[in-house]
Backbone atoms as SQL, in Angstrom:
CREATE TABLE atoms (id INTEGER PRIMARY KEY, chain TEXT, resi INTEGER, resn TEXT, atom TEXT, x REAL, y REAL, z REAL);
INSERT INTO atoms VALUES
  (1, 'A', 1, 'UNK', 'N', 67.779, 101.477, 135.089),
  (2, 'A', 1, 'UNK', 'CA', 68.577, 101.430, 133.875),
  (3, 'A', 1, 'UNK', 'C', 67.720, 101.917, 132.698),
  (4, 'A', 2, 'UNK', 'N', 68.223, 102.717, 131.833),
  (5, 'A', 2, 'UNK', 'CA', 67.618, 103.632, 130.655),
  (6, 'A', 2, 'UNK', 'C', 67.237, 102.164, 129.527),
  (7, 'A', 3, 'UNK', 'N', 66.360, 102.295, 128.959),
  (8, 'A', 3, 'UNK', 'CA', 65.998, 101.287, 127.488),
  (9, 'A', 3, 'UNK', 'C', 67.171, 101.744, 126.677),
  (10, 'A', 4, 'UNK', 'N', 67.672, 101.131, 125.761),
  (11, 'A', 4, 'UNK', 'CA', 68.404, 101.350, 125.220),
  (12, 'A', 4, 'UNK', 'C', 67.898, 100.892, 123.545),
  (13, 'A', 5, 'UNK', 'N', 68.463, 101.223, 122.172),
  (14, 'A', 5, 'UNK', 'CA', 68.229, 100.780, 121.030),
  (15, 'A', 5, 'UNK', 'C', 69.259, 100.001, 120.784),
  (16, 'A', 6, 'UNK', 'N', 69.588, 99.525, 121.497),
  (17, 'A', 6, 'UNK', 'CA', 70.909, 98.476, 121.374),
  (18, 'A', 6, 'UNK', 'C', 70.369, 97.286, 121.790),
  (19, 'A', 7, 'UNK', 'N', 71.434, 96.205, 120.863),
  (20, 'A', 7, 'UNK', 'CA', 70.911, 95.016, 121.728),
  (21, 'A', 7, 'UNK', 'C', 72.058, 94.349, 122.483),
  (22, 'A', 8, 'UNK', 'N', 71.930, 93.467, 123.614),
  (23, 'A', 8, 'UNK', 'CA', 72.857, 93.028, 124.494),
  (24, 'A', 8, 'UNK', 'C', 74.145, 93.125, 123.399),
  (25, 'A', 9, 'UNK', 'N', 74.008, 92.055, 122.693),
  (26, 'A', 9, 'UNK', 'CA', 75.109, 91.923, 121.511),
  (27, 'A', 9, 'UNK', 'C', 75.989, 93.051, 121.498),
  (28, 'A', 10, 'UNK', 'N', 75.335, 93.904, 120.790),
  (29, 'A', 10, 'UNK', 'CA', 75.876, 95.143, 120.164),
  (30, 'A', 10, 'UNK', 'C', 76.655, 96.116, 121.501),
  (31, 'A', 11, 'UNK', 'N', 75.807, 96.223, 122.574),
  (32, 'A', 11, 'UNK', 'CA', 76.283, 96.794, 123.911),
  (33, 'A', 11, 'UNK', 'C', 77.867, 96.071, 124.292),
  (34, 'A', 12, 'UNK', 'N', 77.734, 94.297, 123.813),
  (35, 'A', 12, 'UNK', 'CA', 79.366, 93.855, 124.485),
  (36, 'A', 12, 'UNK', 'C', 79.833, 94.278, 122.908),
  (37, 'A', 13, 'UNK', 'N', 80.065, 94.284, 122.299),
  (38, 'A', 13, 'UNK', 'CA', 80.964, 94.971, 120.995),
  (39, 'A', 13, 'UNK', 'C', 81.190, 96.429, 121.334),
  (40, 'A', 14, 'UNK', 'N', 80.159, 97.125, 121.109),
  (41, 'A', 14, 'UNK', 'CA', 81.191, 98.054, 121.690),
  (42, 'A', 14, 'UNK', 'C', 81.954, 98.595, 122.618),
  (43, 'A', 15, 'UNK', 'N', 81.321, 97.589, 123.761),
  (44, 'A', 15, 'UNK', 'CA', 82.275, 98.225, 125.002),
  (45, 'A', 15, 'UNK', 'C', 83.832, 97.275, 125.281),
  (46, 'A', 16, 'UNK', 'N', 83.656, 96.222, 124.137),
  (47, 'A', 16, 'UNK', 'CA', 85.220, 95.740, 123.592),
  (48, 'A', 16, 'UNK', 'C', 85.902, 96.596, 122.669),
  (49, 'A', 17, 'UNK', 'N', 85.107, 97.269, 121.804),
  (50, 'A', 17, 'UNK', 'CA', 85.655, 97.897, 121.454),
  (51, 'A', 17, 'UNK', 'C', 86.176, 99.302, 122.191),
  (52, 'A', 18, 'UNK', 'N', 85.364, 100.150, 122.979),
  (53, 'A', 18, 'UNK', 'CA', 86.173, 101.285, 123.784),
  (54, 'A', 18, 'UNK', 'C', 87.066, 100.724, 124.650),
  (55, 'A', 19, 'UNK', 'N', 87.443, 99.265, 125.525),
  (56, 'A', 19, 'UNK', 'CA', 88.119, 98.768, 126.376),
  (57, 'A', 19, 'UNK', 'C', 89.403, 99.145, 124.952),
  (58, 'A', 20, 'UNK', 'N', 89.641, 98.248, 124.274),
  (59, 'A', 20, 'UNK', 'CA', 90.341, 98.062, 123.403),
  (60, 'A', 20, 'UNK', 'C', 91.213, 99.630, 123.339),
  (61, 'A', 21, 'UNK', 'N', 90.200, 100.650, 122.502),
  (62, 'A', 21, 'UNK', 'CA', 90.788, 101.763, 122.623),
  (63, 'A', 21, 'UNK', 'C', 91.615, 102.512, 123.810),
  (64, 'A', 22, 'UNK', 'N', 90.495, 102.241, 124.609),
  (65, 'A', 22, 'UNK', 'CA', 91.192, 102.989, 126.393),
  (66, 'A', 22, 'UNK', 'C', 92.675, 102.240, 126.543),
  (67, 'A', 23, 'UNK', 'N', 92.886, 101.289, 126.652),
  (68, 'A', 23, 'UNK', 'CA', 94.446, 100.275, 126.490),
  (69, 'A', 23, 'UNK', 'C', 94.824, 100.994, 125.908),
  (70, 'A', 24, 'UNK', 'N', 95.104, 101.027, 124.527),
  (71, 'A', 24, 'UNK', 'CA', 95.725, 101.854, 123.267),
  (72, 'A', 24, 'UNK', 'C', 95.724, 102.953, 123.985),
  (73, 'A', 25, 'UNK', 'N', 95.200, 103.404, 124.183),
  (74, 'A', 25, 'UNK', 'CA', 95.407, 105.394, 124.496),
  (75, 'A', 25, 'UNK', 'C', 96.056, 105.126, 125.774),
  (76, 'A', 26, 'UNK', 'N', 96.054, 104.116, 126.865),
  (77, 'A', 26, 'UNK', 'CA', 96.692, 104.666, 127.956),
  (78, 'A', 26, 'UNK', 'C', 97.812, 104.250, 127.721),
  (79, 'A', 27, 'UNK', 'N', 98.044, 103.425, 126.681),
  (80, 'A', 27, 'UNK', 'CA', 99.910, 102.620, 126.809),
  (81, 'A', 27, 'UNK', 'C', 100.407, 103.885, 125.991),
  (82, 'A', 28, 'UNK', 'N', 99.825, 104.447, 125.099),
  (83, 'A', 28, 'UNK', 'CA', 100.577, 106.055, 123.996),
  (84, 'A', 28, 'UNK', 'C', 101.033, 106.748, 125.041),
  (85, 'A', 29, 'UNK', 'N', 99.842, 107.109, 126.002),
  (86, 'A', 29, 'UNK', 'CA', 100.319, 108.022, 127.023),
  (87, 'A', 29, 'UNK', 'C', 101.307, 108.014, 127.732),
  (88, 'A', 30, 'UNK', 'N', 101.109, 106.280, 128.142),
  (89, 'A', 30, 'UNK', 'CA', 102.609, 105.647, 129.192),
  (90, 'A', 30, 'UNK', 'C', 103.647, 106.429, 128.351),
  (91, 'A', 31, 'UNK', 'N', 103.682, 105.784, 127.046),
  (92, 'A', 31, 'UNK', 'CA', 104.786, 105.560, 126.372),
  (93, 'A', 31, 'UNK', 'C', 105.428, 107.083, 126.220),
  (94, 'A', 32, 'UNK', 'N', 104.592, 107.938, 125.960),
  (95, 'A', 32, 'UNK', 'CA', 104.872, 109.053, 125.643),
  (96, 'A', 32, 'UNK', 'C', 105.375, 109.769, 126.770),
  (97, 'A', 33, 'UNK', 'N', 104.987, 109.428, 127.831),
  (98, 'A', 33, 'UNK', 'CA', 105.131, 110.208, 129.337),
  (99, 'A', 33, 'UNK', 'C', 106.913, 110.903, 129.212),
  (100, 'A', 34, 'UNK', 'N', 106.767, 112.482, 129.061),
  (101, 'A', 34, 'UNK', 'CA', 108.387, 112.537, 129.051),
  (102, 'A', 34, 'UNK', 'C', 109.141, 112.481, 130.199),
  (103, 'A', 35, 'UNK', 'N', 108.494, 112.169, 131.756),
  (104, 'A', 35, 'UNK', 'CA', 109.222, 111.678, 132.626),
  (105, 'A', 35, 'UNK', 'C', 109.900, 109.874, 132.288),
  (106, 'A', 36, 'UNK', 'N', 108.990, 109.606, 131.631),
  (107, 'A', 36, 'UNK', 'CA', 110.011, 107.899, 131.118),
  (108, 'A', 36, 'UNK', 'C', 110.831, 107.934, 130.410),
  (109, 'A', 37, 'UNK', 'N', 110.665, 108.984, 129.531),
  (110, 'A', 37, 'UNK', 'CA', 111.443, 108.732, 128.255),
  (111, 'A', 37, 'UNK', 'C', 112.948, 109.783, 128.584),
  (112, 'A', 38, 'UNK', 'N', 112.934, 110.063, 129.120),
  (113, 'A', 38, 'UNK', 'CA', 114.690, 110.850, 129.934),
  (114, 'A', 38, 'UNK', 'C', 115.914, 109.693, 129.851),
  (115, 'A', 39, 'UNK', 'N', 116.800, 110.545, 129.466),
  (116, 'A', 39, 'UNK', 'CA', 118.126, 108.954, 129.504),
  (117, 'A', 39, 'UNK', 'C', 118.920, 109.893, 129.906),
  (118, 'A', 40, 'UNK', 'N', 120.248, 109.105, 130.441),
  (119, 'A', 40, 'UNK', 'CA', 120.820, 109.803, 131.319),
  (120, 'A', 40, 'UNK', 'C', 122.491, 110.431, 130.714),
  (121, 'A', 41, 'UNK', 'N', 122.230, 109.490, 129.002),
  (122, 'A', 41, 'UNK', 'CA', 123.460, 109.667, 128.648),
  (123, 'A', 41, 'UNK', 'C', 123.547, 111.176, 128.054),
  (124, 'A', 42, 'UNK', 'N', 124.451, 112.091, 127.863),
  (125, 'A', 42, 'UNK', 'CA', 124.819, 113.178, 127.270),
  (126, 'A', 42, 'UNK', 'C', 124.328, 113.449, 125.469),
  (127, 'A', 43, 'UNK', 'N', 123.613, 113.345, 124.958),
  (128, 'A', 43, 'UNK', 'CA', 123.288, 113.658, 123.590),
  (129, 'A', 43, 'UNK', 'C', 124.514, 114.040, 122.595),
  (130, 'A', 44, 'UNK', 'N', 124.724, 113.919, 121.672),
  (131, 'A', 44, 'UNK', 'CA', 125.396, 114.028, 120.890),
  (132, 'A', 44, 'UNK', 'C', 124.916, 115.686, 119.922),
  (133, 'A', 45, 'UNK', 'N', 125.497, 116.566, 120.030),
  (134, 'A', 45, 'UNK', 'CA', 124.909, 117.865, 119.386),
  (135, 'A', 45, 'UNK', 'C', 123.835, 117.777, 118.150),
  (136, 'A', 46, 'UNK', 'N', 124.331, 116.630, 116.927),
  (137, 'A', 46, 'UNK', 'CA', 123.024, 116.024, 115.900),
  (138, 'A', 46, 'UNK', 'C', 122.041, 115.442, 116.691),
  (139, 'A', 47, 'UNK', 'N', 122.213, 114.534, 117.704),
  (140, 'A', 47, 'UNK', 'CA', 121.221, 113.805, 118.674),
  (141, 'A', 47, 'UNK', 'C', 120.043, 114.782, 118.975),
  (142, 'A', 48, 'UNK', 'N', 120.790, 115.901, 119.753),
  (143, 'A', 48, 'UNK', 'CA', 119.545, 116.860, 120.543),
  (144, 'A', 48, 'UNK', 'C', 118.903, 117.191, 119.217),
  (145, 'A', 49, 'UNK', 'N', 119.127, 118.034, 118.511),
  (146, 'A', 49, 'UNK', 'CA', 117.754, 117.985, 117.205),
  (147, 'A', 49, 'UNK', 'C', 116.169, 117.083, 117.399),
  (148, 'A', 50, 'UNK', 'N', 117.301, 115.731, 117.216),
  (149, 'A', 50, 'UNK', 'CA', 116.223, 114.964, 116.840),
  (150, 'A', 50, 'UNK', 'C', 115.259, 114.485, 118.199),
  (151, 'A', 51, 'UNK', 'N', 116.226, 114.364, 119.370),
  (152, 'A', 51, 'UNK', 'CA', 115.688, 114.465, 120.660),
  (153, 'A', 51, 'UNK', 'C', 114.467, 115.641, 120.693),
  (154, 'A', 52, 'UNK', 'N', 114.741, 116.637, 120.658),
  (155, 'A', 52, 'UNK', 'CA', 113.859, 117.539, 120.962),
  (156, 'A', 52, 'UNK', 'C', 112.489, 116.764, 119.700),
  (157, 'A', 53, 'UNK', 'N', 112.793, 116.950, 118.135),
  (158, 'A', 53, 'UNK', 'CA', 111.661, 116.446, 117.687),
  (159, 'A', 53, 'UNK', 'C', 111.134, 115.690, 117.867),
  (160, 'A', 54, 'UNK', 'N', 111.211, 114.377, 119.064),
  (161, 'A', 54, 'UNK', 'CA', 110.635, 113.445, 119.050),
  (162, 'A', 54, 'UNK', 'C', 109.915, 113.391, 120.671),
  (163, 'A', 55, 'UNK', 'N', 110.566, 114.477, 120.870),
  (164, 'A', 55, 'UNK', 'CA', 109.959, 114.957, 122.237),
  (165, 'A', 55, 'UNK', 'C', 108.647, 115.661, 122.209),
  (166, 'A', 56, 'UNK', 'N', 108.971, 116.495, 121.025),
  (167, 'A', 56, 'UNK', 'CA', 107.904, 117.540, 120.414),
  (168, 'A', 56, 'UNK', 'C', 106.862, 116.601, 120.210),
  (169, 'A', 57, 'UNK', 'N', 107.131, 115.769, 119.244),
  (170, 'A', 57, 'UNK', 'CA', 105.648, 115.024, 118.806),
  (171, 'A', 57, 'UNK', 'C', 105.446, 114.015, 120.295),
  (172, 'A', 58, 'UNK', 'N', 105.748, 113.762, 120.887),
  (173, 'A', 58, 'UNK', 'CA', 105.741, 112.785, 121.936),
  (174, 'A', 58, 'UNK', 'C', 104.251, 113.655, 122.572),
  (175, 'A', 59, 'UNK', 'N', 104.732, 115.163, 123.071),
  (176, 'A', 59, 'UNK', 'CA', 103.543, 115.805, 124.076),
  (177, 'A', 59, 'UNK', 'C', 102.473, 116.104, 122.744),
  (178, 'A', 60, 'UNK', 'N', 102.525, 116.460, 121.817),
  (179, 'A', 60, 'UNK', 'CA', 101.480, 116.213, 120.980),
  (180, 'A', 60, 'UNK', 'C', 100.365, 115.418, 120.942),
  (181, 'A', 61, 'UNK', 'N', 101.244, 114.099, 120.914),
  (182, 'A', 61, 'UNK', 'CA', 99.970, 112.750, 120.843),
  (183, 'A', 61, 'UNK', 'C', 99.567, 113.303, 122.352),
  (184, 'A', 62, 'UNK', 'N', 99.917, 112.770, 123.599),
  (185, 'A', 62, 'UNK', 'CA', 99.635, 113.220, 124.395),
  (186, 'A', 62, 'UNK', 'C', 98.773, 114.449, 124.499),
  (187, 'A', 63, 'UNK', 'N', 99.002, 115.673, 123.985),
  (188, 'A', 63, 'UNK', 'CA', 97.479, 116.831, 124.503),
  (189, 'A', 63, 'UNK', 'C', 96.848, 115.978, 123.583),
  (190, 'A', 64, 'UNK', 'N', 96.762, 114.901, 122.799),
  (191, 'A', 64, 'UNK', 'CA', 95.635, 114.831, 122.075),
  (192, 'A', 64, 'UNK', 'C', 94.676, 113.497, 122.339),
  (193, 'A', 65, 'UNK', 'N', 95.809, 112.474, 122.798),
  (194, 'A', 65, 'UNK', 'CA', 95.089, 111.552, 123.303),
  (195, 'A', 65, 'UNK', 'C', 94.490, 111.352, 124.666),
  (196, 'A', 66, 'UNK', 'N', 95.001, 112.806, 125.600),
  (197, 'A', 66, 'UNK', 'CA', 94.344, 112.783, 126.873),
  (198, 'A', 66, 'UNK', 'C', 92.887, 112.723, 127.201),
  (199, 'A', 67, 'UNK', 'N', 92.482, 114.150, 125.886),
  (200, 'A', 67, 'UNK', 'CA', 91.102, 114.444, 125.907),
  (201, 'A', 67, 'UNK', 'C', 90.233, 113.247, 125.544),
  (202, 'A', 68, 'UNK', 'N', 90.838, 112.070, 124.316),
  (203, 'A', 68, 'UNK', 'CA', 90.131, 111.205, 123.847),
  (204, 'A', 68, 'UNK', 'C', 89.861, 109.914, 124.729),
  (205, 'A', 69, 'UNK', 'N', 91.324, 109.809, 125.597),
  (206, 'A', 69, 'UNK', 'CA', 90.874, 108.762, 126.965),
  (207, 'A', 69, 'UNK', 'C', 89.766, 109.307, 127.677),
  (208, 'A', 70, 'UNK', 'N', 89.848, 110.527, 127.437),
  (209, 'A', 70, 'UNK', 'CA', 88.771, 111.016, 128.938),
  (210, 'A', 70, 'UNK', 'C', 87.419, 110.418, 128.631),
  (211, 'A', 71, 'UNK', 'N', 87.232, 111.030, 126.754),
  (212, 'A', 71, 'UNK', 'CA', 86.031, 110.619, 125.868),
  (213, 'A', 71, 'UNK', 'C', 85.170, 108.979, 126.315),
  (214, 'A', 72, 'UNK', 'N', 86.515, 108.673, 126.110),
  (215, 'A', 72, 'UNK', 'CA', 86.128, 107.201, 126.122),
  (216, 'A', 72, 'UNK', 'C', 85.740, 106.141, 127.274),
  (217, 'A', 73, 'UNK', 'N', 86.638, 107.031, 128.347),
  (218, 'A', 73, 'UNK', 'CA', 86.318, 106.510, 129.449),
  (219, 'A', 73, 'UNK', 'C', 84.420, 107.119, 130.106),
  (220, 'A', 74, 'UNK', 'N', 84.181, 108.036, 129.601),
  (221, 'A', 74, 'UNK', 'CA', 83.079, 108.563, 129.705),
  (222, 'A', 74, 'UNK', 'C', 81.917, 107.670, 129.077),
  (223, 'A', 75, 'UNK', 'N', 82.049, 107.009, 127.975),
  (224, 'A', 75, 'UNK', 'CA', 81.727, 106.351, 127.265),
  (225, 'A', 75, 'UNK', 'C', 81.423, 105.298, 128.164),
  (226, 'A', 76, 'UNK', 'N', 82.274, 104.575, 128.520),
  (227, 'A', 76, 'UNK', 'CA', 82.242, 103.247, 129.662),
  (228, 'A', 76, 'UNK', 'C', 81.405, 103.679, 130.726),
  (229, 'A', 77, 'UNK', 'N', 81.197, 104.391, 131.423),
  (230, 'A', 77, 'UNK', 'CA', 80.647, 105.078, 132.386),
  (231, 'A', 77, 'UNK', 'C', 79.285, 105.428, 131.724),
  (232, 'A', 78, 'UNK', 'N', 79.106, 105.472, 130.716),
  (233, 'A', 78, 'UNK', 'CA', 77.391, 105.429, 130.522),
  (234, 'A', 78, 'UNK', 'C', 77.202, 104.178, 130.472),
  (235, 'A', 79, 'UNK', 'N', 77.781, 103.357, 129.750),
  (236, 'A', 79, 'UNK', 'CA', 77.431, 101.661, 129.275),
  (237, 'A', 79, 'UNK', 'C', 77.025, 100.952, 130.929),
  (238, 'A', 80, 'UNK', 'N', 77.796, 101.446, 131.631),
  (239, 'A', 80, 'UNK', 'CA', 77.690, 101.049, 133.015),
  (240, 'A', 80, 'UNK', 'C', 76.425, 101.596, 133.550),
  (241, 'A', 81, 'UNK', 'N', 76.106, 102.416, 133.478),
  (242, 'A', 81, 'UNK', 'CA', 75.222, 103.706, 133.952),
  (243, 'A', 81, 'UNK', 'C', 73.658, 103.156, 133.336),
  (244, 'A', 82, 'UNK', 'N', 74.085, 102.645, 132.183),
  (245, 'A', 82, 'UNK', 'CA', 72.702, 101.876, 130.921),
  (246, 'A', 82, 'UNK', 'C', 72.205, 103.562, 129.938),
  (247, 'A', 83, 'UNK', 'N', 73.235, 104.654, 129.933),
  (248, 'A', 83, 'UNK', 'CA', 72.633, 105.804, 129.564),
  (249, 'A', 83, 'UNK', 'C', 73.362, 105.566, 127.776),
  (250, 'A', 84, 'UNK', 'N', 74.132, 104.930, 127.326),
  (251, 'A', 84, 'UNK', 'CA', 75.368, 104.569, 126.259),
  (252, 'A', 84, 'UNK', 'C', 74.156, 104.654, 125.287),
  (253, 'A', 85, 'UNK', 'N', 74.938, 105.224, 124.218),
  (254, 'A', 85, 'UNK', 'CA', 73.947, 105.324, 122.854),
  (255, 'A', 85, 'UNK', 'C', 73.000, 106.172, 122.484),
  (256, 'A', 86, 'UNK', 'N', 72.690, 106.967, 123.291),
  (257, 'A', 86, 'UNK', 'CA', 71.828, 108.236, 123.878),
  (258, 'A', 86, 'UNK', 'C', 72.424, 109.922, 123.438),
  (259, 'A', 87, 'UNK', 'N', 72.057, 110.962, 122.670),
  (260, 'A', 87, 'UNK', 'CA', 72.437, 111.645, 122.916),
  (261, 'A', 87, 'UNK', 'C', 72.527, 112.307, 123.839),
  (262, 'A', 88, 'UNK', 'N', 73.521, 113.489, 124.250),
  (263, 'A', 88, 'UNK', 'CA', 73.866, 113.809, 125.649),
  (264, 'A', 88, 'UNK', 'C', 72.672, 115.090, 125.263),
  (265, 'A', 89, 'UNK', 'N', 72.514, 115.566, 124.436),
  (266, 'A', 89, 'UNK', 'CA', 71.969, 117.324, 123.615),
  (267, 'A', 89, 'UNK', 'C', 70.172, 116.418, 123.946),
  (268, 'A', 90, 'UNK', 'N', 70.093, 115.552, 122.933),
  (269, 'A', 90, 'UNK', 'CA', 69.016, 115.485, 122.636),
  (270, 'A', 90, 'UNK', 'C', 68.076, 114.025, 123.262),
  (271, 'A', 91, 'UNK', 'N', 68.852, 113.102, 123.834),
  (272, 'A', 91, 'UNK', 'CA', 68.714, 111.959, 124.227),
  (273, 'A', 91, 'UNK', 'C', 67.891, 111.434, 123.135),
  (274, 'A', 92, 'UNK', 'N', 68.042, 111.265, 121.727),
  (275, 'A', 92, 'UNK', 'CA', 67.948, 110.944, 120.411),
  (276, 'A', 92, 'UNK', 'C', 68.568, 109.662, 120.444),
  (277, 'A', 93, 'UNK', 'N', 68.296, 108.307, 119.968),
  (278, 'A', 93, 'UNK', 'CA', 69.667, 107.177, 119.654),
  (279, 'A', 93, 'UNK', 'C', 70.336, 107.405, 118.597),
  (280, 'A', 94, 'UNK', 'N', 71.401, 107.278, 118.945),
  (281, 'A', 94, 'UNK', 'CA', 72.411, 107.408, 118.049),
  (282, 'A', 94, 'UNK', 'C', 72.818, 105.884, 117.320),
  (283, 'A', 95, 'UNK', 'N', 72.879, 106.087, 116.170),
  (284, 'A', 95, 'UNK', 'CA', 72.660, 104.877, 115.231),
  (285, 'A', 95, 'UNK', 'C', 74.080, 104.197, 115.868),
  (286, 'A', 96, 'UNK', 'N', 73.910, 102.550, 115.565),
  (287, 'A', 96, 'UNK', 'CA', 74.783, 101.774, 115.463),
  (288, 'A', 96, 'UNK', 'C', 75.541, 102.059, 114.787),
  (289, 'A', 97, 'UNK', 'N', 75.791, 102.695, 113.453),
  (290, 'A', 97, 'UNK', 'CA', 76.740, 102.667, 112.318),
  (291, 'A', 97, 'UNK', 'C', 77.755, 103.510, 112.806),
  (292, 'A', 98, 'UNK', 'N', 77.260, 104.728, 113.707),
  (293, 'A', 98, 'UNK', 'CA', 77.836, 105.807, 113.978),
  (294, 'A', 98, 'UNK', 'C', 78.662, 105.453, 115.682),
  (295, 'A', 99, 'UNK', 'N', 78.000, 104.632, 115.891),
  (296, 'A', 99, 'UNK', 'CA', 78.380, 103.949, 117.696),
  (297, 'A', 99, 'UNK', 'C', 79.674, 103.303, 117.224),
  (298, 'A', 100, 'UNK', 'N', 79.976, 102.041, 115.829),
  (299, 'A', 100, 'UNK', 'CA', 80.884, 101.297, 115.808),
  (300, 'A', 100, 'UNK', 'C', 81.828, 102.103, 114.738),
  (301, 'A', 101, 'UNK', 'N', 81.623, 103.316, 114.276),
  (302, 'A', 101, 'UNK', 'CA', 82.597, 104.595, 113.778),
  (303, 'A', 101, 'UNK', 'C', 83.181, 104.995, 114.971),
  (304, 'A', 102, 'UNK', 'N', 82.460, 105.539, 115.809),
  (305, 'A', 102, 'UNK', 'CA', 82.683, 106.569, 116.992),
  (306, 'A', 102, 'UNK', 'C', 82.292, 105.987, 117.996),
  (307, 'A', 103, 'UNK', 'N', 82.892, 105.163, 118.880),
  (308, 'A', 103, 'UNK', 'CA', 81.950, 104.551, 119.778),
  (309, 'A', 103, 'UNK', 'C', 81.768, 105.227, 121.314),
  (310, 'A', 104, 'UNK', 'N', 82.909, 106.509, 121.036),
  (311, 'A', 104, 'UNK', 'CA', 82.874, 107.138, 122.335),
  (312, 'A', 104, 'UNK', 'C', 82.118, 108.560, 121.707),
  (313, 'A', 105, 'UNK', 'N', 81.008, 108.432, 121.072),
  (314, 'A', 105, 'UNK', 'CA', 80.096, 109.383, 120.059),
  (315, 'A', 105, 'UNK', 'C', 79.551, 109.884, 121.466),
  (316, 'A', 106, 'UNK', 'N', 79.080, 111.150, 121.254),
  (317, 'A', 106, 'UNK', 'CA', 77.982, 111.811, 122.709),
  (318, 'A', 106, 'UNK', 'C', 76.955, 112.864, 122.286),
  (319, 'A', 107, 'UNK', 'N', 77.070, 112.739, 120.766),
  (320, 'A', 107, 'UNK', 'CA', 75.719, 112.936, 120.138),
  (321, 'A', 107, 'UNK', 'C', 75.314, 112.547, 118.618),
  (322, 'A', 108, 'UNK', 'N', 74.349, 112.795, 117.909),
  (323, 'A', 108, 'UNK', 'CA', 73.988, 111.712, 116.805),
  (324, 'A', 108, 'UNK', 'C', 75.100, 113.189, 115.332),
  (325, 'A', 109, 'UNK', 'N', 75.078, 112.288, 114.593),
  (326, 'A', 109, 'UNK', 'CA', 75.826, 112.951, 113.547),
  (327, 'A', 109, 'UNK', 'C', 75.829, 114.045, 113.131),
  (328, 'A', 110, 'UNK', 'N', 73.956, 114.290, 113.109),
  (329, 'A', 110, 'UNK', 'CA', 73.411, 115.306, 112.848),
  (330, 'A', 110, 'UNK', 'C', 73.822, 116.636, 113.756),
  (331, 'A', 111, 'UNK', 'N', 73.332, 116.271, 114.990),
  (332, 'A', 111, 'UNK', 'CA', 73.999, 117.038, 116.176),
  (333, 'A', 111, 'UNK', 'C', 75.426, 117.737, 116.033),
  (334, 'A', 112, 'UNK', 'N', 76.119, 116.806, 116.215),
  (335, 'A', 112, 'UNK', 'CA', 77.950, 117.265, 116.054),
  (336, 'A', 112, 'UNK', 'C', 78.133, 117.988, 114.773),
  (337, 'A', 113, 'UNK', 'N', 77.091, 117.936, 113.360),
  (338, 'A', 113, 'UNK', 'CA', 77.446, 118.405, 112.680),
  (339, 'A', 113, 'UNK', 'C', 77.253, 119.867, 112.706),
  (340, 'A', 114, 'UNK', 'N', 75.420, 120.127, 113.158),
  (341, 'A', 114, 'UNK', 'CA', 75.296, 121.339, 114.091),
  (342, 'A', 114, 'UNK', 'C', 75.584, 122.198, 114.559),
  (343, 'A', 115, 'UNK', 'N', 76.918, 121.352, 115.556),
  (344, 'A', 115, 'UNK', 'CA', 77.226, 121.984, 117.011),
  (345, 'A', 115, 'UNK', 'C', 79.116, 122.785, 116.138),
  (346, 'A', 116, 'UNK', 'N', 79.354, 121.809, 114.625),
  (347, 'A', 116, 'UNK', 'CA', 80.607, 122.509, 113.954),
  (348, 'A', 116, 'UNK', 'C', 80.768, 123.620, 113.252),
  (349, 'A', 117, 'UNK', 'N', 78.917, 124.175, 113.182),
  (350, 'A', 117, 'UNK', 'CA', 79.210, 125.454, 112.311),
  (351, 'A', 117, 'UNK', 'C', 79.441, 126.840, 113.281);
């Protein structure tokens, strides 16, 4: 298991906190899933409009919260691993402040800021 700059403490906080998130993102997804959300009654011609817009934003969250479950679940999988808190670029620690901002973070601020120009 890797040393970590974390302390036990801080390691169960945030991995309540990504549990927390991963829930949240997988019930959006449930929820959003447009195989659930199908009804069987006939739409009303004003209906479909709004059907379709809410369909629209439905796969939205979805492409967006897929990538971030993945994030996060990745996240858990280091904490497990003892690699969590570590940059992935630089294996640098990545500050607490920035762990309980971003807790599914996979490099230090500096880095990501870097890696945006």
């Amino acid at each position: 298991m890797t040393k970590t700059h974390l302390s036990p403490d801080d390691l169960v906080r945030l991995r309540q906190l990504l549990v927390r998130r991963r829930d949240e993102l997988a019930a959006t997804i449930s929820d959003n899933d447009p195989a659930q959300r199908q009804t069987t009654d006939e739409p009303e011609a004003g209906d479909m409009a709004e059907q379709i817009i809410e369909q629209d934003d439905a796969l939205r969250a979805v492409a967006f919260d897929k990538p971030l479950l993945a994030d996060v679940e990745h996240a858990l999988a280091k904490l497990d691993a003892g690699t969590y808190g570590l940059s992935e670029v630089s294996g640098e620690p990545i500050p607490l402040d920035r762990l309980l901002a971003v807790p599914w973070a996979r490099r230090t601020l500096r880095e990501e800021a870097a890696a945006r120009k």
